[in-house]
N, C-alpha and C positions, 0 to 999 in steps of 0.2 A: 504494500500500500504506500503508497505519495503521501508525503507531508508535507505542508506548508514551507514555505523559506523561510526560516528562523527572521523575526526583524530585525535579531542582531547582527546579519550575514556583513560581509565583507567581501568585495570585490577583489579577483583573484587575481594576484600582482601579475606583474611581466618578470618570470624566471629567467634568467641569465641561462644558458646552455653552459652545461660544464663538460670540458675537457677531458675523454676517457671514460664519460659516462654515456650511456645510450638506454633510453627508455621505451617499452612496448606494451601494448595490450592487445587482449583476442579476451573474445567471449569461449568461455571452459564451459557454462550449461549448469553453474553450482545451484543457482535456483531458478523457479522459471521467470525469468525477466530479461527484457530485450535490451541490454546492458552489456559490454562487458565488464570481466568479474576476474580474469587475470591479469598481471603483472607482471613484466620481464625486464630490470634491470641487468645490462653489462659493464662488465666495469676492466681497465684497462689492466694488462699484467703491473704488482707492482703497489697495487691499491691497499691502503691500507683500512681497517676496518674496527669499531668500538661500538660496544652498545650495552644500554642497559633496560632490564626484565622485569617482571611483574616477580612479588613478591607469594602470590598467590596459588599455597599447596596442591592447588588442584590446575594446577598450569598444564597447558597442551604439548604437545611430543617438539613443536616447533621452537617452543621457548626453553625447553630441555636439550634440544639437539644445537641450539644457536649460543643459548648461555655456554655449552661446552666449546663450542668450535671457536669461538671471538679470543678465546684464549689463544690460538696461530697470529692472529692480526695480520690476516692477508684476506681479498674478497673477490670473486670473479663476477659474481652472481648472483640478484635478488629476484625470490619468485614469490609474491603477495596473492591469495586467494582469496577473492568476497564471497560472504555467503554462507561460512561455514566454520566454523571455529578449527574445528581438528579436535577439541578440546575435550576429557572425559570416555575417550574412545581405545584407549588400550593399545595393546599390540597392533589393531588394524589401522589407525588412525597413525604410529612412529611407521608403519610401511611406506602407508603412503609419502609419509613425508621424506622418507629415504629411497624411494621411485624416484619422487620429483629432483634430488640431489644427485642422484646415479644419473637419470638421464640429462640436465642439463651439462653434469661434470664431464659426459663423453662428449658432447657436443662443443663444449668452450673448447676440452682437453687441458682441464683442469682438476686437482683433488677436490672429493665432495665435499671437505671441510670446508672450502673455497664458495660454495654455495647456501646462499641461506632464504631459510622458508618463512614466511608467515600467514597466518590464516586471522580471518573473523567472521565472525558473524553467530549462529544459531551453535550453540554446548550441546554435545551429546549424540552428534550424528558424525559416523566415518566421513570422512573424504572420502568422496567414489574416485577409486582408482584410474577407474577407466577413464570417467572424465578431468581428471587430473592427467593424465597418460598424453588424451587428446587436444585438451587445450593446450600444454607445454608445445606439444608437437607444433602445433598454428604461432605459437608466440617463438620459439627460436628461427620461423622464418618469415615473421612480421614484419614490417615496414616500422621506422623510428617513429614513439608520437607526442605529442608536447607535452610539458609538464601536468599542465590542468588534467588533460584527456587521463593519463598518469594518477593524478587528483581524486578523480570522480573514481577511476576504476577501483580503486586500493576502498570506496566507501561501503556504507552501508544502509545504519538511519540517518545520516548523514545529509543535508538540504544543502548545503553550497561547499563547493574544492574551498580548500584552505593549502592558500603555501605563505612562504619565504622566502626572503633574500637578503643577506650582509654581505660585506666584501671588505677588507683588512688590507692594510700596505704593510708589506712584510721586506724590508730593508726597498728596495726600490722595483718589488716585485708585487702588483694587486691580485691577492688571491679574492676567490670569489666562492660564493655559500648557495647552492637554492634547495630549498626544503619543501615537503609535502607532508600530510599529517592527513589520518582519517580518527574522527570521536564525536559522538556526542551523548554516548548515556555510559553506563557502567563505568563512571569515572571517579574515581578516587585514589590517587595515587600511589604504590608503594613500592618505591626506586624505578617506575616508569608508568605510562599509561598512553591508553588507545595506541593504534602502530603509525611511527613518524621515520621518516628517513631523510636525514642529511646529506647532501651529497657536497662535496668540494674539490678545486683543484689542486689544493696545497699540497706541499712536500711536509710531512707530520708522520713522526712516528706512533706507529698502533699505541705506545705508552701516554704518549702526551696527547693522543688525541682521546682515548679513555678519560685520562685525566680531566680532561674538557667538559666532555659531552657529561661525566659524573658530576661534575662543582653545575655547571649548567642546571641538570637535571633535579639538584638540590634545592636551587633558588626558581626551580619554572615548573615543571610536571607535577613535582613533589609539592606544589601549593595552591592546585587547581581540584576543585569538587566540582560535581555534579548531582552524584545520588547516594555518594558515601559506602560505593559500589567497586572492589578494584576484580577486574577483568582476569581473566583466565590466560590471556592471551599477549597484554599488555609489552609492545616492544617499542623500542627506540634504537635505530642502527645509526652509527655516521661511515660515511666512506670518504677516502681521501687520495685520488688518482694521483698528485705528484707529478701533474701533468702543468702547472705553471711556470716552474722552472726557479722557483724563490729556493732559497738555502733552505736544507731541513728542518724546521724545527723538532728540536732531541728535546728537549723539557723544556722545564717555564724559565730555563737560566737563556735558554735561544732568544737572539734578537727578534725583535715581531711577536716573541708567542704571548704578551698580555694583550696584543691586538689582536691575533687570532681567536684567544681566550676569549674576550670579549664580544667578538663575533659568533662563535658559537652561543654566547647567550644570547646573546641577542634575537638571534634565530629561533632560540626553546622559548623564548620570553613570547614572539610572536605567536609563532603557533600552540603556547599554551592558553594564550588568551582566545583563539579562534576556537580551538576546540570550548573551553565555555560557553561562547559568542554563539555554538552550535547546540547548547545545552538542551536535551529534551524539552519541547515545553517550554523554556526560555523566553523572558519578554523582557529580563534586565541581567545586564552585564555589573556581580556587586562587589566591588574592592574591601576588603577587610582588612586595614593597618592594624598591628597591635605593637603597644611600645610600653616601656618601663616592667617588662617581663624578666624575672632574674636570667636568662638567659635569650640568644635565639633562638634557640629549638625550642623551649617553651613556648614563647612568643607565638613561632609556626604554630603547637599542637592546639594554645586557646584560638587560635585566627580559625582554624579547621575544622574546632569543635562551634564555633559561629557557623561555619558558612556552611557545614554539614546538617544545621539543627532546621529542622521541618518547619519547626514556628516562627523562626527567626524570616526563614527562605518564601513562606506563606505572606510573614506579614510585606514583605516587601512587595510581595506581588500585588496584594492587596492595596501598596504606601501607603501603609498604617505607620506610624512613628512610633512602634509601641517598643520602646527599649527596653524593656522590661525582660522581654525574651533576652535580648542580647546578656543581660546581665544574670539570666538561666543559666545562658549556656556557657557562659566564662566560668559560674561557680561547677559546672559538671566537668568539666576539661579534665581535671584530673591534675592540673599545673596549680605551683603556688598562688595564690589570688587570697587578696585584702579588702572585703565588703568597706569598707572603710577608706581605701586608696585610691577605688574604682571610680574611673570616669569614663561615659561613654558621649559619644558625638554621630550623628549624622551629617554629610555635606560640608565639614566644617565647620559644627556648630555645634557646640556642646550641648548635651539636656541634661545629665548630670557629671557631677566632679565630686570627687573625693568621696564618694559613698551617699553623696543627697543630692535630690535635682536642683537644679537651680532656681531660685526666687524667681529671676527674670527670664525663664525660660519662655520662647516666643516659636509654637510648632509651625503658624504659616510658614515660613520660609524652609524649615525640613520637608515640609510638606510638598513645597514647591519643587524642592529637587527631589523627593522619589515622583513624581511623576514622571523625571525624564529617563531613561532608559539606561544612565551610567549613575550603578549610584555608589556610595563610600559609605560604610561606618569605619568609626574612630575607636580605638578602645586605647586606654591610658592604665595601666595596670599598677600605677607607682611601685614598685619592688623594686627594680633597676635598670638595667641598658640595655634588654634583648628588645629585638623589635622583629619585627616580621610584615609579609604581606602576603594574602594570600586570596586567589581570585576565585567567584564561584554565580553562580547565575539563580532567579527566584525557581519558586518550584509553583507550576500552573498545571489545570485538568489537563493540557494537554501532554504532560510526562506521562499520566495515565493511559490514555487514548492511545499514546503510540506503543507505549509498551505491553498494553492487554492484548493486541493485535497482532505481536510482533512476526509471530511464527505464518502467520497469515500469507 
């Protein structure tokens, strides 16, 4: 079933072409829709490759067989399936994905470790082989296709492509970033979420560029909710051809790598927001600062226990001003918190401080900015110097709607 454009959508940038990369799709037949639903990156010899996975016990054979191979840090090959998780399937469900590995590995003439798989969509149903078999076959002799087309194909419940693009000047050589991401429900982070693939031209060793896409994925994936929901499937790959011709960067001691560093955030920072922006159901994109937390990671966990909380996520949709939730859900976090220290804000605008509302508190104007579509709370947690931000979207009938139907 068709759903609405999110109103938070976002118009799909103009991707840079990256050097060593080459992208493809064919329709494989994984569900019945006139779509296609595979994806066939190649990638130049030479490529280096880092990624990180869903924390989620009950992960699929793809996130099990990639979390082990990323340990080589070399990549030839990315083959993305819609439609079907892989996930919860057993033995027949790691065949298929080690089909899909075998046959692209003859075909580059490359080791299978060199290839990597991902799947989404429906838990609990094999990959059909066959049709896994045949669409690979149409996709290694595809025609190149642009990022977007790339975009759409890698989706799911997904309403608009989502990408990216940075670029870094690395001593007098510009490397360049363009990203693609598929999410919009089962999101809640734990060391990745929904499946994203970075790709770049840089010369970057597999170490440092882990390093990267990990600090990155701390401060962006790791602080975006949807449903408080972390996926079975949940991947995030970078690749790095080494096809621009800039000095390597060997660690963060290498000249350029705090501007490559930086790039890659930049990047997860983007498409972490879009995938919100695609939230189920979604009609507000809500920033949640939280500051004076004895730590950051505290910080992070009350920001998530906000933007996770159903009443909190209700009332916004509703923009009701009722802080009251807010200050629920900071005392359930499970973090140090002070009824007494606590100040909360909307928009920029305090309604209370230090444990009591304010005398002069004045709701029109909070009132005025939840009706627009970006909104902010503020929490002040007076303890100390952690701070955090963490992004997340309201929750409307429509999360419901799409997700009673989904198998449909």
């Amino acid at each position: 079933m068709t759903h609405p454009v999110s109103p938070l959508a976002q118009p799909f940038p103009e991707l840079p072409a990256i050097a060593g990369v080459t992208p493809h799709v064919v329709r494989a037949g994984y569900k019945n829709w006139g779509r296609c639903d595979l994806t066939y990156v190649t990638f130049a010899p030479g490529t280096a490759v880092a990624g990180v996975f869903t924390k989620n016990l009950c992960c699929s054979s793809e996130v099990e067989i990639g979390r082990a191979n990323i340990a080589q840090g070399s990549a030839r090959a990315l083959v993305v399936n819609a439609g079907n998780s892989n996930a919860f399937t057993g033995y027949r469900g790691r065949e298929a994905v080690e089909q899909i590995m075998d046959q692209v590995a003859r075909h580059v003439g490359c080791a299978r470790e060199e290839v990597f798989v991902s799947s989404t969509g429906v838990i609990g149903v094999p990959l059909p082989k066959d049709k896994a078999r045949e669409g690979v076959e149409k996709a290694l002799v595809a025609a190149p296709c642009s990022w977007e087309e790339a975009a759409n194909t890698i989706a799911t419940t997904d309403t608009f492509a989502k990408g990216a693009t940075a670029s870094a000047l690395i001593g007098e050589t510009t490397i360049t970033i363009s990203a693609i991401i598929k999410g919009s429900g089962m999101i809640a982070p734990d060391m990745a979420t929904m499946l994203g693939y970075l790709f770049t031209d840089a010369a970057v060793s597999p170490a440092f560029l882990q390093q990267c896409l990990s600090a990155a994925n701390t401060r962006t994936f790791s602080c975006i909710t949807v449903d408080s929901d972390t996926s079975t499937s949940d991947t995030v790959l970078a690749f790095a051809t080494g096809q621009a011709g800039n000095a390597p960067l060997i660690d963060e001691n290498s000249p350029g790598a705090d501007a490559f560093a930086a790039a890659i955030g930049d990047v997860c920072r983007q498409l972490a927001h879009l995938v919100v922006r695609d939230g189920e159901g979604a009609s507000k994109f809500i920033a949640v600062t939280v500051s004076g937390a004895v730590s950051d990671e505290s910080a992070r966990k009350v920001g998530m226990a906000i933007a996770n909380s159903p009443l909190v996520k209700t009332a916004i949709a509703g923009e009701d001003a009722n802080w009251g939730r807010v200050v629920m859900a900071v005392g359930k976090a499970g973090e140090p918190a002070d009824r007494d220290t606590l100040s909360i804000g909307f928009g920029g605008i305090w309604a209370a401080k230090q444990g009591l509302p304010l005398a002069d508190y004045d709701e029109a104007p909070v009132a005025a900015h939840l009706k627009g579509q970006d909104v902010t709370i503020q929490v002040d947690l007076g303890l100390g110097d952690g701070a955090a931000t963490v992004w997340t979207c309201d929750l409307t009938h429509g999360y419901i709607s799409i997700n009673a139907d989904y198998r449909s």
